[in-house]
C-alpha positions in Angstrom: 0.0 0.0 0.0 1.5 3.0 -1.1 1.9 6.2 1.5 -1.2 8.2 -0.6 -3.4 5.4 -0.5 -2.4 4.8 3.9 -3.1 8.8 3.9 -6.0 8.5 2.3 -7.6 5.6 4.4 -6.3 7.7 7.6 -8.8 10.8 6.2 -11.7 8.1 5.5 -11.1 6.9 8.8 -11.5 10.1 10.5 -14.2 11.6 8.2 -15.9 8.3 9.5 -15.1 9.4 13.1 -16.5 12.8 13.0 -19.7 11.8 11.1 -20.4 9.0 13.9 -19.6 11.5 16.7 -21.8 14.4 14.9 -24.5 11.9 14.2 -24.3 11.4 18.2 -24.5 15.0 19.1 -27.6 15.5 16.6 -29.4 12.7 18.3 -28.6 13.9 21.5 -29.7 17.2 20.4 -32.7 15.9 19.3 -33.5 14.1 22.5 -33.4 17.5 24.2 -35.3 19.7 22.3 -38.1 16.5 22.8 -37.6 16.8 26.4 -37.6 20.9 26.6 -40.8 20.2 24.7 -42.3 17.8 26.7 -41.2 20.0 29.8 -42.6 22.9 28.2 -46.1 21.2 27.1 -46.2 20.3 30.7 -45.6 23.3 32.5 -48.1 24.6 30.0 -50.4 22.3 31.2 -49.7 22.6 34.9 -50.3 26.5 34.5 -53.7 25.9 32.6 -54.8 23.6 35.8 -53.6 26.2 38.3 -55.7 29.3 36.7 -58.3 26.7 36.7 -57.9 25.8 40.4 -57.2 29.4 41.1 -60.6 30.5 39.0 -62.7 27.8 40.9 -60.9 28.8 44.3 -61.9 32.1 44.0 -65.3 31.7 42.6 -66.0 29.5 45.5 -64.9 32.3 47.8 -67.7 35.2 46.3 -70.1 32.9 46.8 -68.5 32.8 50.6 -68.9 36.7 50.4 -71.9 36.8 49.1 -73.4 35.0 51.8 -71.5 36.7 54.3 -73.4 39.7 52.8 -76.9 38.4 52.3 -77.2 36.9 56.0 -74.7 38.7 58.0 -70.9 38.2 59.1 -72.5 36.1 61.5 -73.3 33.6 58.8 -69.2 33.3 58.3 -67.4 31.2 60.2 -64.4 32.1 61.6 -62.1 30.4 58.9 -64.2 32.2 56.1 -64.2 36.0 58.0 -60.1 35.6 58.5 -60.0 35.0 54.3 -61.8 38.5 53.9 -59.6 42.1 55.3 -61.1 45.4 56.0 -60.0 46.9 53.7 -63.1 48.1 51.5 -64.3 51.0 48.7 -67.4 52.1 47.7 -68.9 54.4 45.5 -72.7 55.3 45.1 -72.4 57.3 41.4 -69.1 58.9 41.9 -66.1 56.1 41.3 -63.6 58.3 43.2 -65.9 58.2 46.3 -65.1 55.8 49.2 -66.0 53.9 52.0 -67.0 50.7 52.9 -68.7 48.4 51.1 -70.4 46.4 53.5 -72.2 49.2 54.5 -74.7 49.5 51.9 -75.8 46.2 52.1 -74.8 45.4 56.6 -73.8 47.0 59.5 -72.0 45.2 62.7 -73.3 41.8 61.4 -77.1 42.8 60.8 -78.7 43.9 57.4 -79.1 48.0 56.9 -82.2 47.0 55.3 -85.4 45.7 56.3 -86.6 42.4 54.6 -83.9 42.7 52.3 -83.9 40.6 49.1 -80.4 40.1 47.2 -80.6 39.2 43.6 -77.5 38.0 41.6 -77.1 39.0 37.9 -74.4 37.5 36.8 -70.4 36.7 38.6 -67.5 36.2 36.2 -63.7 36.4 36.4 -63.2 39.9 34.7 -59.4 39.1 34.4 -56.4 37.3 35.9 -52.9 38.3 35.5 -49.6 36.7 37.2 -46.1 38.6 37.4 -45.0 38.4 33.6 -48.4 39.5 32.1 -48.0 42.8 30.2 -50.5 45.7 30.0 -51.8 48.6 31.9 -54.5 46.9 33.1 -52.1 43.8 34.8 -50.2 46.7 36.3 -53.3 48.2 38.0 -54.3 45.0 39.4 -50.7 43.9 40.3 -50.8 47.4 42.5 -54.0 45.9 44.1 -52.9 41.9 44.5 -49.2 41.9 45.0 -46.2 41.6 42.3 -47.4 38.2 41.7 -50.7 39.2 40.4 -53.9 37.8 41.5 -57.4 37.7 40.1 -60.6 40.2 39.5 -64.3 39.1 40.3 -67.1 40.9 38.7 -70.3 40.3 40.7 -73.5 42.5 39.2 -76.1 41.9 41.7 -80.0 44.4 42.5 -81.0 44.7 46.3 -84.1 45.4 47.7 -84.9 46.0 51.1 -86.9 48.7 52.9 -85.7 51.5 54.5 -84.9 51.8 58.2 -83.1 54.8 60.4 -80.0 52.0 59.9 -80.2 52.7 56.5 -79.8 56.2 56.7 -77.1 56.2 59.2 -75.0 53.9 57.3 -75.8 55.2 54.1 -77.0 58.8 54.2 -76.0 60.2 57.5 -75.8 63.6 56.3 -80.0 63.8 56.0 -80.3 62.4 59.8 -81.2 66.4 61.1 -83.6 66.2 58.5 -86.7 64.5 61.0 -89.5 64.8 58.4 -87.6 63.6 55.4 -86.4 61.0 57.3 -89.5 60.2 58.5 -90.9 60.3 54.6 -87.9 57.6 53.3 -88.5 55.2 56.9 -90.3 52.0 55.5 -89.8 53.0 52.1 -88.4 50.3 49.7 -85.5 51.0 47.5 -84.2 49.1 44.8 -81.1 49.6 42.7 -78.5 47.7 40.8 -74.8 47.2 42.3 -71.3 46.5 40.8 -69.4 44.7 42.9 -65.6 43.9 42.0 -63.6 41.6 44.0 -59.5 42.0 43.9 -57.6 38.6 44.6 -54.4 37.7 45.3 -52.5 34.4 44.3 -52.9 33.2 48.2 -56.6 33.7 47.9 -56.9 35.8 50.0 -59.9 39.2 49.2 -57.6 42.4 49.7 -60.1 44.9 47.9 -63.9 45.4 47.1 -65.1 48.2 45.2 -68.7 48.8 44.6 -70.3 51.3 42.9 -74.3 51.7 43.1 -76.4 54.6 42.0 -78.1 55.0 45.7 -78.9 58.7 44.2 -81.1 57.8 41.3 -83.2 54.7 43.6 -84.1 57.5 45.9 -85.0 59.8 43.3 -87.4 56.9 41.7 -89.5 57.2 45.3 -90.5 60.9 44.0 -89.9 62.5 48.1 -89.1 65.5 46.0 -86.0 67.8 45.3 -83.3 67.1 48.0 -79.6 68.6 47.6 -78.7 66.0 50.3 -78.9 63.5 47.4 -78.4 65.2 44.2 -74.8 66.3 45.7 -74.2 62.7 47.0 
């Protein structure tokens, strides 16, 4: 065998070599991207379930609320009153008003109206946002929940209950020196439509209500005549 032809069966040999090893690193190669992918799909998956557990947890928690609301905080027990804070809004027709929420509907455990009736529209999950999702609207509700996001609940709901002096105090205190007004609204039924939006965060846990309710126009629909007490409310 001559030295070209040795040389040349030292290149095929090598040539060979590489091929085998670079058909080795493309399988391998392969192998990973299929098990990125099936890590991927799965963490895919495993998020989907959590927003779903997370949905259904929280869901299950307005009807808590909502409960809480239509027979008193007495009707929570104590487990269920620790997952709700204080910390409430409300606003009547004016969005930048505030106060709390659980006084249009009870005060110190008992109803502010009498023979109330509580009627449920509709409850949805408005949105739900975790720490990477983008948009004003995430940010907003990140303020709310936490950096790790959390969950919005949209409950549209119409009361009815008759009015007591309860009512006023809680909800119109500024008409109290008002005796024959007052005495005109007492036992006088009101009806109106309420917004109720529930904040979330990822523990579960209910760190913000915000009503809204136009109290103004249900008392104006009783026709007890012109009052600036409620047209400035």
């Amino acid at each position: 065998m001559s030295v070209t032809q040795k040389r040349q069966r030292q290149e095929d040999a090598a040539n060979e070599s590489r091929v085998h090893n670079l058909t080795l690193d493309i399988n391998n190669l392969r192998q990973q991207i299929q098990q990125l992918r099936e890590l991927r799909d799965a963490h895919a998956t495993r998020l989907l379930l959590d927003g779903q557990r997370f949905e259904g947890d929280v869901l299950q928690l307005t009807w808590t609320l909502l409960d809480g609301l239509r027979y008193g905080t007495v009707g929570l027990s104590a487990s269920a009153r620790s997952v709700f804070s204080s910390r409430t809004h409300i606003s009547q027709h004016d969005p930048g008003a505030s106060g709390g929420v659980h006084q249009f509907v009870m005060q110190q455990g008992r109803s502010t109206f009498r023979r109330p009736s509580f009627s449920l529209k509709s409850i949805r999950v408005l949105a739900m946002v975790d720490c990477n999702t983008a948009g004003e609207q995430a940010n907003e509700i990140r303020s709310v929940c936490g950096r790790a996001g959390g969950c919005v609940v949209e409950v549209l709901a119409s009361l009815t209950g008759g009015i007591a002096r309860e009512t006023i105090a809680a909800l119109f205190p500024q008409i109290l020196s008002d005796e024959v007004l007052v005495a005109r609204i007492i036992e006088q039924r009101i009806t109106f439509s309420s917004r109720l939006l529930l904040f979330f965060n990822t523990q579960r846990r209910l760190v913000q209500q915000v009503a809204h309710a136009d109290l103004a126009a249900a008392l104006k629909a009783l026709h007890l005549g012109e009052s600036s007490d409620f047209t400035e409310m």
